[in-house]
N, C-alpha and C positions, 0 to 999 in steps of 0.2 A: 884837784884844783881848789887851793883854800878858797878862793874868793867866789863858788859858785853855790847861789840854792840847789837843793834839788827838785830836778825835773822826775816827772812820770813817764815811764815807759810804758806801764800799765796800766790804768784805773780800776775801781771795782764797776763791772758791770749790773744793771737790774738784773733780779733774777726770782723766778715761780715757784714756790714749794708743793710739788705734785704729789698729792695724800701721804705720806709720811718719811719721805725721803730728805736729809737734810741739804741744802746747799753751800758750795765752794763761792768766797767771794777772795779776787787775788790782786797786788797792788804790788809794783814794780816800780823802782826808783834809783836815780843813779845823777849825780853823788850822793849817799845815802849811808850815814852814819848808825841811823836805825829807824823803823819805820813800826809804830803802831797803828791798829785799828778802834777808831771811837766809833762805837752805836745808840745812835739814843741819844747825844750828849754825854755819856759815858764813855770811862775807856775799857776795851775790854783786857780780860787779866793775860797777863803776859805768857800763863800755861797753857792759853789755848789759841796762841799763835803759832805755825808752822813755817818757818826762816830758813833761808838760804844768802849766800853773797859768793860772789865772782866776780872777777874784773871784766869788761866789755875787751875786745881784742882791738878794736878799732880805734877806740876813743881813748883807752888805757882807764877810762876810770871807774870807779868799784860801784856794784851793781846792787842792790839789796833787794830780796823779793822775799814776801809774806803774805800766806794763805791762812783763813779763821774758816770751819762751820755754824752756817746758825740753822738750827733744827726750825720742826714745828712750833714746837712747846715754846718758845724764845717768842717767837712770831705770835702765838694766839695770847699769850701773859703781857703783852706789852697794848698797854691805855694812852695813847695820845690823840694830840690834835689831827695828827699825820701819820703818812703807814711808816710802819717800821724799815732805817734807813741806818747807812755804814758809811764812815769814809775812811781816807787815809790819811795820816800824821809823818812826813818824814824830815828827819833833821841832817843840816850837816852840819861843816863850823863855819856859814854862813848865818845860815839862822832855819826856818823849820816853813815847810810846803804842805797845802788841803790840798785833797785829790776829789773829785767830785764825789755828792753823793747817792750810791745806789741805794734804791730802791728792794726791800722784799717781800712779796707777797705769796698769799696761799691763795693755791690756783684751784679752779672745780668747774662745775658746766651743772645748771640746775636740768631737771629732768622732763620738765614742761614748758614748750612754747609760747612764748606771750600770745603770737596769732598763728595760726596752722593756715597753710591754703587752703581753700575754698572750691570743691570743685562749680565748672561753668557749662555751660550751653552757648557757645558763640558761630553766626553765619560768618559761611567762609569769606574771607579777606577782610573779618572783624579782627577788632582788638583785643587780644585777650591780656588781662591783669592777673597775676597772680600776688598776693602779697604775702610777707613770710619777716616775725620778729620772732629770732631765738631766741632760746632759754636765757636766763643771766648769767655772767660767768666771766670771769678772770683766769687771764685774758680775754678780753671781748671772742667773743666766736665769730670765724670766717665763714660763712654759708656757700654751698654750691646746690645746685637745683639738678636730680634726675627724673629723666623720662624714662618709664616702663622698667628703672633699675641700669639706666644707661647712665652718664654724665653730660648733662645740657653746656653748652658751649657758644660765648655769644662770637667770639673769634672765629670758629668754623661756620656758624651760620649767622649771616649778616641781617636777616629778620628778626634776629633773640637779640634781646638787648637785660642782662642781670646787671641792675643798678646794686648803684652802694650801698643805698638803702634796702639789700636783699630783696628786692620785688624782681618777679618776672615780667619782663613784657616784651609780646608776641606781634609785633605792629601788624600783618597781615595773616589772619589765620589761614593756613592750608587743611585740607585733608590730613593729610600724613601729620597735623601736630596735634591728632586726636590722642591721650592718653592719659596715663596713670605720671601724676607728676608730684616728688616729694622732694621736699627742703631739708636740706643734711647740714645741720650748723656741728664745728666740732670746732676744740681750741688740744692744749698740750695736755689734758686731764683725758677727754672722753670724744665721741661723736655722737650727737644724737639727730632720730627721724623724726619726722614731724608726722600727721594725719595724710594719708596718700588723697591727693585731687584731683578725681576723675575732668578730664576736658576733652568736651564735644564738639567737633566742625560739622555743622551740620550747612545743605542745600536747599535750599527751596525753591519749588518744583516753578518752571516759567514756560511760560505755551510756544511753542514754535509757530511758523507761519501757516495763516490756512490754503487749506486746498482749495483748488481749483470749483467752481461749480459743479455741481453735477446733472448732467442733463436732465430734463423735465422728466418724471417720473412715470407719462403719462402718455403713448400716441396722440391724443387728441383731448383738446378741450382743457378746462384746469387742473393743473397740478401743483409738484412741491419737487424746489430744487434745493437741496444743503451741499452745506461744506463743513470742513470739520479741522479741528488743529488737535495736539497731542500732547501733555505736559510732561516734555521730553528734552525741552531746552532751557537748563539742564533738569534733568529729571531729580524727585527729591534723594536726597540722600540721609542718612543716619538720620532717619525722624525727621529732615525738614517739611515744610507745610504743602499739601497739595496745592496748586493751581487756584485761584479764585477764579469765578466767571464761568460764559459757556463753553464748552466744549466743541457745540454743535449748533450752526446755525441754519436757518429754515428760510424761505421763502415760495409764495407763488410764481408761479408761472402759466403760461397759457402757450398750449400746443395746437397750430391751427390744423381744423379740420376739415373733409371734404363733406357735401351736403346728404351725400348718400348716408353716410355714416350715424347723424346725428341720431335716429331713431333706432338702429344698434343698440347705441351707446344708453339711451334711457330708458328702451327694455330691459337690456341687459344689468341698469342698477337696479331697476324695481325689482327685479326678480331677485335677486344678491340679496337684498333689502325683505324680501318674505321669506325667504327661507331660513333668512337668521334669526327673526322675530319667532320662527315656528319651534327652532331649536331651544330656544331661549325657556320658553313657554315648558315647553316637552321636558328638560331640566329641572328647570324650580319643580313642577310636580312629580316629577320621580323623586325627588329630595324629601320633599315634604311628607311623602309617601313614604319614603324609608326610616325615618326619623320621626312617625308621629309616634312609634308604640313609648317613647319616653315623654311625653306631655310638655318636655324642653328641651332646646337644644343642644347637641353634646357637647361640654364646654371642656378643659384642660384643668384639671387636676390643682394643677400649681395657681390658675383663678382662684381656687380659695384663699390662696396665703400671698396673692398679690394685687394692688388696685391699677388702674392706670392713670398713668400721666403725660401728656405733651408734650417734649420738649424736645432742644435741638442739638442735634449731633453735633461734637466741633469737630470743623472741618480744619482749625489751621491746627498748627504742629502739635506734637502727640508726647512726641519727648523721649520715644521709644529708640533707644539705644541698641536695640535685637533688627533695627529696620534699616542694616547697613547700606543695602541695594536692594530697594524693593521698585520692581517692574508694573507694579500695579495703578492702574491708572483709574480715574473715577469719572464716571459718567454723570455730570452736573446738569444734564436736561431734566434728571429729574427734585423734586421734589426736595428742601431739606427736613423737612420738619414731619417727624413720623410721629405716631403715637405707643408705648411701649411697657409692656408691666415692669412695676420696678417693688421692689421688696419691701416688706413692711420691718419697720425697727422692732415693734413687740408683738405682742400676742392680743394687746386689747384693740391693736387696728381692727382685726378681724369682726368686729360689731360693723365691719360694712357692708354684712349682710344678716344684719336683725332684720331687716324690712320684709325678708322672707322665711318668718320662721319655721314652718310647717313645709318646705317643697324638698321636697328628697331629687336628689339631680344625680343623673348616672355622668359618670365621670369617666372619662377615656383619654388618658395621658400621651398624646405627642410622642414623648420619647421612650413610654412604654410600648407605644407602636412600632416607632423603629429598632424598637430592641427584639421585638417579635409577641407580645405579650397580648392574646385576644382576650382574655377574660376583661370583665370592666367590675371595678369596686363601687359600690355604693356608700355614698359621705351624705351627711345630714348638716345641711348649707347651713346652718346656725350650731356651732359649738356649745356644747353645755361648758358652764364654768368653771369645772372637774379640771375638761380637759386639758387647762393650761393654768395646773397649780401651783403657787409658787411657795408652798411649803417647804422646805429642804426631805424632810424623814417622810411624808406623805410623799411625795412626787418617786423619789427612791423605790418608796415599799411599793408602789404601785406598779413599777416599773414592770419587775417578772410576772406576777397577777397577770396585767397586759397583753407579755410575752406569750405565757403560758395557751390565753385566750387564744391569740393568732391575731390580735388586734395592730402587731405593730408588722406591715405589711412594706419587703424592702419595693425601692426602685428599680423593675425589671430582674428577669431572669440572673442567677450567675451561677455558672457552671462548675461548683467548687469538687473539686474529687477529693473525693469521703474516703477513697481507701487511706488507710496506714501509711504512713512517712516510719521505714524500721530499718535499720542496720544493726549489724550483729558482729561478732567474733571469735574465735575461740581466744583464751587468756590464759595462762600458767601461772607459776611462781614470780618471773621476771616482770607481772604489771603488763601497760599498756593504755590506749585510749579508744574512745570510740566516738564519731563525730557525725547527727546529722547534715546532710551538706546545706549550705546555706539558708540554716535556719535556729541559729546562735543556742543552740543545744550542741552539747557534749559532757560526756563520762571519760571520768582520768580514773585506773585502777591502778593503785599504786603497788611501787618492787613489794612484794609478799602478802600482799592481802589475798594469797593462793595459797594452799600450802603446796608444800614442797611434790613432786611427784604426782599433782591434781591437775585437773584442767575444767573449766566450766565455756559452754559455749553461752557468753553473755549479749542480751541483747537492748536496744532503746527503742522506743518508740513514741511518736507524735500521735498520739489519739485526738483523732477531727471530728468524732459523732457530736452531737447538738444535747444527748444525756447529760452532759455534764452541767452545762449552765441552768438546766431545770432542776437538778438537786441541790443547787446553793440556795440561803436561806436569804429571807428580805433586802436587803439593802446590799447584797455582795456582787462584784463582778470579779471574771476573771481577769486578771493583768498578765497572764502568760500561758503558752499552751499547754495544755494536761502530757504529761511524761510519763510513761511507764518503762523501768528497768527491773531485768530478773535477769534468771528466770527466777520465783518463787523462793525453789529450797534454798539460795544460793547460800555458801558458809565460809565468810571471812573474817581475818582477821584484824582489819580494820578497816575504816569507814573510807567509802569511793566519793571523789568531788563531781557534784553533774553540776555543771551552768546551763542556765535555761535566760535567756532574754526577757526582759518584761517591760512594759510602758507606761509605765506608773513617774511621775518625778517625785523624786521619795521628798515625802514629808514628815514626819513622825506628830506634828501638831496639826495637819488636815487628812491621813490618815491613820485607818487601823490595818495594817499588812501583813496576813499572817501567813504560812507554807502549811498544805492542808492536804491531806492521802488519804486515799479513796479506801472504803469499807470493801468488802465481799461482797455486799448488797448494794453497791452502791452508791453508798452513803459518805459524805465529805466527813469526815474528822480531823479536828484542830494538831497539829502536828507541835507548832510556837506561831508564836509573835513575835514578829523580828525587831521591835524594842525592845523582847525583852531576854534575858536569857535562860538557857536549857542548857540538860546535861542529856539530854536523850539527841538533840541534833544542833548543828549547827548553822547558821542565815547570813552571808554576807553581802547585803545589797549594795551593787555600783551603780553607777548614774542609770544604764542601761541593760545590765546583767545581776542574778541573784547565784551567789555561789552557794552549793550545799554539801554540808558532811552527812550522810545518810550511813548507818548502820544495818536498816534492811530491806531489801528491793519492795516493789508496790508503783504505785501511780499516785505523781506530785502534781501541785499546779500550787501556784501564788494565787491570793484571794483578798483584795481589797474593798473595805468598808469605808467611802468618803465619810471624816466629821466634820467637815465645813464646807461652805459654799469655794471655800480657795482650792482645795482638791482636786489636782490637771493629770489627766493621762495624758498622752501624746500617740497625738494622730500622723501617720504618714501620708501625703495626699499625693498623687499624680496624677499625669492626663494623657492619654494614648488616642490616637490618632487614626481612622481605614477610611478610603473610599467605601462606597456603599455599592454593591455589583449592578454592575449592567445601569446606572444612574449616574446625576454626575453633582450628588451628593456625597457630602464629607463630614463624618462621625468622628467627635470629638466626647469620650467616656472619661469623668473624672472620679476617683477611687478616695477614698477614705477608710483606710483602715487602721488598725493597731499601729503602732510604730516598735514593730518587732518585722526581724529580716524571714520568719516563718509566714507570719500574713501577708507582707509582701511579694512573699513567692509563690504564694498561692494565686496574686493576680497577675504576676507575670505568666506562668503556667496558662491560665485561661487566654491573658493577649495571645499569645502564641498560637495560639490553636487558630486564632480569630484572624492572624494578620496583623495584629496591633504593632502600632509604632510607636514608644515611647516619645512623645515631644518636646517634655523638661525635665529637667531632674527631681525627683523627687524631694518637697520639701516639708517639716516637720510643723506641726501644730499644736500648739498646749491647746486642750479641749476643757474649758474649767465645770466643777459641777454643784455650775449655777441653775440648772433645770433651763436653760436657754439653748433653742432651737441654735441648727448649722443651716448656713445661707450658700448653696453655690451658684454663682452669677456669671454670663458671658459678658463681654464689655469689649469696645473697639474694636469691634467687626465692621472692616471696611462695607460701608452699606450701599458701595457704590458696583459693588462686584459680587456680595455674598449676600442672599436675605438667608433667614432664620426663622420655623417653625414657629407661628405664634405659641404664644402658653408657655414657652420654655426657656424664655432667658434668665431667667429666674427662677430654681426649683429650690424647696428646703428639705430640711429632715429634722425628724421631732427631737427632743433631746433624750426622750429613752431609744429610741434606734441608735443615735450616733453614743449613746454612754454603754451601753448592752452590745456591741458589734461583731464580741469577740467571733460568733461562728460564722456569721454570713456576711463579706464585705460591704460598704454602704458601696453603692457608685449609683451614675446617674450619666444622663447622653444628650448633648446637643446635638441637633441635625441639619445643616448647612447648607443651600445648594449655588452652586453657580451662576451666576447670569447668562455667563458666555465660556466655554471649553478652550477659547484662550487665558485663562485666569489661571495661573497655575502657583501661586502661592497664596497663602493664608497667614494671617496675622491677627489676632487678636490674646485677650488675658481674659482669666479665670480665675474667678476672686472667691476662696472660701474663707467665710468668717463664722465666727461665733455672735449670735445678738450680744451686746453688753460683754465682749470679749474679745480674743484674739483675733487676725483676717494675715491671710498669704493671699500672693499673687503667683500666680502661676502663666508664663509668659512663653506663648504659642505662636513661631514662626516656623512653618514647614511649610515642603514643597507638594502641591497634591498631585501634580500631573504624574501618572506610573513611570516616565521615561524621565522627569528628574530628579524621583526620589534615589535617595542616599540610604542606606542603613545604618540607624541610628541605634547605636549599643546600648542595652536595658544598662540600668544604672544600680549595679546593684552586689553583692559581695562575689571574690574571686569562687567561680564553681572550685567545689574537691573533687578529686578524682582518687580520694585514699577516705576509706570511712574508718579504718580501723587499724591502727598501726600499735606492734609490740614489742617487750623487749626496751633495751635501751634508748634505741631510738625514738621513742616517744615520751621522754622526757626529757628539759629544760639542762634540767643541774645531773650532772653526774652520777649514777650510783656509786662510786670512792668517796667523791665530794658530799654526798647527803648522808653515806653513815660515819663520815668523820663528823659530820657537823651534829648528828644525832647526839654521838657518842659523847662528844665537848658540853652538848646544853642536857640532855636527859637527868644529866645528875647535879645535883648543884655543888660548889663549890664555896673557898673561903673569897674568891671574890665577886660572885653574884651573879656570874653566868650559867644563867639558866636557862629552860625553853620560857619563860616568862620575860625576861631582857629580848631571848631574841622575836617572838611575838612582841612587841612593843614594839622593837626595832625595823620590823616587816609592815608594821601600821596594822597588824590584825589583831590586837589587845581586847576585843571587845570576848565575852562570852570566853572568859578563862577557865570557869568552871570543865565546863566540855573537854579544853584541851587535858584538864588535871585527870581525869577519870582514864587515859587511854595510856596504853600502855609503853608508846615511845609519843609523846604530846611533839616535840620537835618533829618527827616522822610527818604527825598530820598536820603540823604546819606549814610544814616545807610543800605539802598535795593540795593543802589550800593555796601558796603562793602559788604553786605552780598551773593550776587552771584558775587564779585570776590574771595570770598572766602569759597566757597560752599562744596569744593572739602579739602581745611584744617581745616574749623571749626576752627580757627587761635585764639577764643575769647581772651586768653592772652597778645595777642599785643593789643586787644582794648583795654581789660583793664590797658596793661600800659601807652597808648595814653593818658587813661583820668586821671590816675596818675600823668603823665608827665605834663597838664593841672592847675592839683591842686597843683604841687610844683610850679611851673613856678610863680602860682598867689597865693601863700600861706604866701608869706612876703609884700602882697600891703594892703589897708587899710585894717582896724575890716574885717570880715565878718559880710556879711548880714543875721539873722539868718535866713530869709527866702531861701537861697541858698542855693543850695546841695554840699556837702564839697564831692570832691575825694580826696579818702585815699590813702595813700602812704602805699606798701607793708612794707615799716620798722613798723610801727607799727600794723601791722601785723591785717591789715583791709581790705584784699581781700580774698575772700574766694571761694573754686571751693567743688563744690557738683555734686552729680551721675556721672552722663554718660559724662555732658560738664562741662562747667565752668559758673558758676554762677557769677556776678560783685553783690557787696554790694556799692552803692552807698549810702552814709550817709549826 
């Protein structure tokens, strides 16, 4: 039709350039003689337009359609007022039609949330808010909100309301909308999470009605009638507040009597009335009588290192999140305000008994009582100024001195068994491993470190005797337990890797950490320093394990010298749990030790024997070495149901016991008892700090009654039931696989594969030397990967190491066809079969 412009069929639409993919923008037009695209105010060049025309069937008239790409690079070069934008130009022999114009942008989603939720604490049929602004990003990002990993939904539940402005709100909180709640903003680039926001419905506790009176207490004359209510309606929930108010109310009464009776009744109190006063009397002086031969009274231990003060218990909510349903209810007849030792922050409080300088006080610990301990120590109630020096190399050096003396005296018995921790094996040609059970010790003998047609029956062992920490020199402790492997003659041909655990958080500028083997006599000698390197051995410390290349059996142990006050081992603590027999007392024992899975087991071993019940999990402590005492404190012990041993809510430990601990674990015991034999859960936390340093909380809800406990699983690594496994099967990588890959790095080549690329490439580069001096250096690399990674079987990363190897050198000259070419998984030349992962090296 001569006489018509052209119309658009199509327009260009807006469109996102998603990290480096170019976009199609398309424009359709009919009648259409020809159609260009301008961008920018430009036109663009007619070679990089993509053209089509066809007649329409319906209309008969001829149809023009035209497609352009505009990449990245087009989008991020272009400087205007406005984002970079396309339209369409078509002509006919009318005259010429714009098409609207699109829009193009580069699209992304930044990686941090303007605001994260918030987790809350709200009482039920409160309001809960939650607010949530995602990252920046183009296209704007859509947000949805999950609970516990689910998809919140205000269409299914008519109490969720997810506004436009991404906030959650929850108009009537329930129970059930207690959780873990996070904001998912995502647009056409990415998704991202926000911080997860813990939300608590919590109850608090409301009295039901009371009871009825209760008849006079008394056949005759005055008495006392109560009644009583219960804060049961509703009872608290998840940490809400107990009850305010009494519980129990009193009154008199008078119960009339006959006249005969009256002189009964006030002989019979007089006499009630002498016989008490007689007993009373008779008491204080047997007491007085028992306790004169110490000139003072016996007081608790932990008086030395705490003062008192007054203060009041809070009674409303606690905040405790462990208190889903607790049944415990609080008897408010009595009293709130107790009096309670509370911990001193330093060491110079202790001037709160200069007033007595000269009285020697025998001393008998509460909870060295309950642990069974009859002897009593003698402490001299005025500290000399020695004993809390805060020199760093003084305090250190003095520490064993101390030791040696017997001056540093633990809390209470512990039952540690001294014998040997030993497994053993026989070994051949083919290698094998040998594995203390759950106590991050093991020996890998690698394929041929036998000869051929030889066998040695090799063994480990955990040596526990207390010799050892007396022959370190001043300022040294052990960070891992003493190891001996042989036997003695043993004769191989290359060096075996033992892992041994240690507790040390490596520092190289607040320690000195060397690997040190015991003499014939005894005697510790320097083996290295694991900053520095040897050719005699090799040290690879991980956050939590030391791996070693050893050349000749003997007895190891890591040995650390703090140089600064920054220098933290790490403490393991937990708290186990027994009724006390035939009483209706409950024993709560909290443990500090090493934070190695060997000193652990040694306190698990002893709960065991005891009944103990783990009642939290174990949690870790940096211990710094500051010369500052450890504080362990009981705290929110419902006081309405439990009293508590005076002297003992508060016990410490000096800082050479808890930095010196390796042989004897620290622990220490609260002593609990019931009010009433209907109490049958416990709740309270256990706070171990460092003065002027780190504090865990350790958080105690169990059941004490025997008919509702549950058994609670020690927390602690899976037992082995195999110590000693040979042959192929106890190794990671292949024997095919480890002497082709020997055979590829042992010799170097024209393009630089060597065992040196592939040590870099495993991240074990450090101490090359070591690996140069051995006779296949790849061989003892491949037995150091493989007991640092015993425990993941990790084969994937090798195999991308040696991928990352063969792209690196995949564009340098020909290959040599004698050389073993690593495949790159794009061509889809790695391959994983059975149980691990199999490497195809071609």
């Amino acid at each position: 039709v001569q006489g018509t412009l052209p119309h658009f069929i199509q327009e260009p639409e807006d469109a996102y350039i998603v990290k480096s993919n170019p976009i199609k923008l398309r424009c359709r037009a009919a009648p259409a003689l020809q159609i260009f695209f301008k961008c920018n105010g430009e036109w663009v060049h007619q070679n990089e337009h993509f053209s089509q025309e066809y007649k329409d069937l319906n209309t008969g008239l001829k149809v023009r359609e035209v497609m352009i790409n505009v990449s990245r690079q087009q989008v991020e070069d272009f400087h205007g007022p406005e984002d970079y934008w396309c339209l369409c130009v078509a002509w006919s022999h009318l005259g010429t039609s714009k098409s609207r114009k699109a829009t193009v942008r580069i699209a992304y989603l930044r990686k941090n949330f303007e605001q994260d939720p918030q987790g809350k604490e709200v009482p039920i049929n409160g309001m809960i808010v939650l607010h949530c602004r995602p990252p920046e990003g183009v296209p704007v990002a859509e947000v949805e909100w999950l609970k516990n990993e689910e998809l919140v939904s205000s269409l299914a539940d008519g109490n969720i309301d997810t506004r436009a402005d991404h906030n959650l709100i929850i108009n009537e909180a329930r129970l059930s909308d207690s959780g873990n709640y996070t904001c998912l903003a995502s647009n056409i680039v990415a998704k991202r999470r926000s911080a997860t926001a813990t939300v608590i419905v919590y109850v608090n506790g409301g009295w039901s009605l009371w009871t009825e009176w209760s008849p006079c207490n008394v056949p005759c004359g005055r008495g006392i009638q109560k009644r009583s209510r219960t804060c049961t309606n509703p009872a608290p929930l998840n940490g809400g507040a107990f009850c305010e108010g009494m519980s129990v109310q009193k009154i008199t009464c008078n119960a009339l009597c006959m006249d005969s009776s009256n002189d009964i009744a006030l002989y019979s109190g007089l006499g009630a009335g002498i016989i008490a006063v007689a007993i009373l009397v008779v008491a204080v002086m047997l007491y007085r009588k028992n306790h004169s031969e110490y000139g003072v009274d016996v007081i608790d231990s932990s008086a030395l290192t705490g003062g008192f003060q007054s203060f009041n218990f809070k009674t409303t909510r606690q905040g405790n999140p462990l208190l889903l349903n607790s049944s415990m209810q609080p008897d408010l007849t009595v009293g709130r305000t107790y009096s309670t030792p509370l911990c001193f922050q330093d060491s110079t409080d202790k001037e709160l008994f200069d007033p007595l300088p000269d009285i020697k006080v025998k001393v008998q610990s509460s909870f060295m009582v309950s642990l069974g301990v009859a002897e009593r120590a003698e402490f001299h109630a005025k500290a000399p100024s020695e004993t809390f020096p805060r020199d760093l190399s003084r305090d250190y050096c003095n520490t064993v001195d101390r030791r040696k003396k017997g001056l540093l005296t633990l809390n209470g018995p512990f039952n540690t068994c001294k014998e040997q921790l030993r497994t053993s094996g026989m070994f051949g040609h083919p290698g094998g491993r040998l594995v203390v059970p759950n106590t991050g010790v093991s020996l890998l003998v690698p394929h041929g470190a036998v000869a051929e047609n030889m066998s040695w029956e090799m063994y480990m062992v955990i040596n526990q005797g207390e010799a050892s920490v007396q022959r370190l020199e001043g300022c040294e402790i052990l960070l891992s337990p003493e190891v001996t492997y042989g036997p003695p003659g043993l004769d191989l041909f290359c060096p075996v890797a033992m892992t041994i655990a240690h507790c040390a958080e490596v520092d190289g500028e607040n320690w000195n950490i060397q690997l040190k083997r015991k003499t014939q006599d005894s005697k510790w000698e320097e083996v290295m320093s694991v900053e520095e390197e040897s050719t005699s051995c090799y040290c690879l410390m991980d956050l939590t394990s030391c791996h070693l290349l050893l050349d000749q059996p003997g007895s190891y142990a890591l040995v650390g010298e703090p140089l600064t006050q920054a220098a933290v081992k790490r403490l393991k603590l937990a708290v186990f749990g027994s009724m006390e027999v035939g009483s209706m007392n409950y024993s709560l024992r909290v443990y500090c030790v090493d934070d190695t899975p060997h000193a652990f087991q040694g306190v698990v071993a002893a709960e065991k024997t005891r009944g103990g019940q783990l009642l939290e999990e174990p949690k870790m402590l940096p211990f710094r070495a500051n010369t500052f005492s450890l504080q362990v404190s009981i705290q929110d012990v419902p006081q309405f149901l439990w009293s508590i041993k005076p002297f003992t809510t508060c016990q410490e430990f000096s800082f050479p016991q808890v930095w010196c601990s390796n042989q004897q674990p620290l622990h220490c015991a609260f002593s609990l008892e019931r009010y009433s034999p209907a109490t049958a859960q416990l709740s309270c936390k256990i706070s171990v700090r460092q003065v002027k340093g780190h504090e865990q909380i350790l958080q105690v809800y169990t059941a004490v009654a025997e008919t509702e406990k549950e058994p609670v699983p020690f927390f602690m690594q899976t037992d082995c039931t195999i110590t000693s496994q040979t042959g192929p099967k106890a190794f990671k990588i292949p024997l095919s696989i480890r002497q082709r890959i020997c055979a590829t790095f042992d010799t170097a080549n024209a393009k630089g594969k060597d065992w040196q690329l592939l040590a870099q490439k495993l991240h074990l580069d450090q101490n090359l030397g070591y690996f140069a001096k051995q006779q296949s250096p790849s061989a003892v690399i491949l037995s150091l990967w493989e007991a640092r990674h015993q425990d993941t079987a990790d084969l994937d990363a090798l195999a991308s190491a040696l991928e990352e190897i063969g792209k690196i050198h995949s564009k340098s000259s020909p290959k040599d066809p004698d050389e073993p070419d690593f495949p790159s998984s794009q061509h889809g030349n790695r391959k994983y079969l059975h149980k691990g992962f199999h490497i195809q090296i071609r």
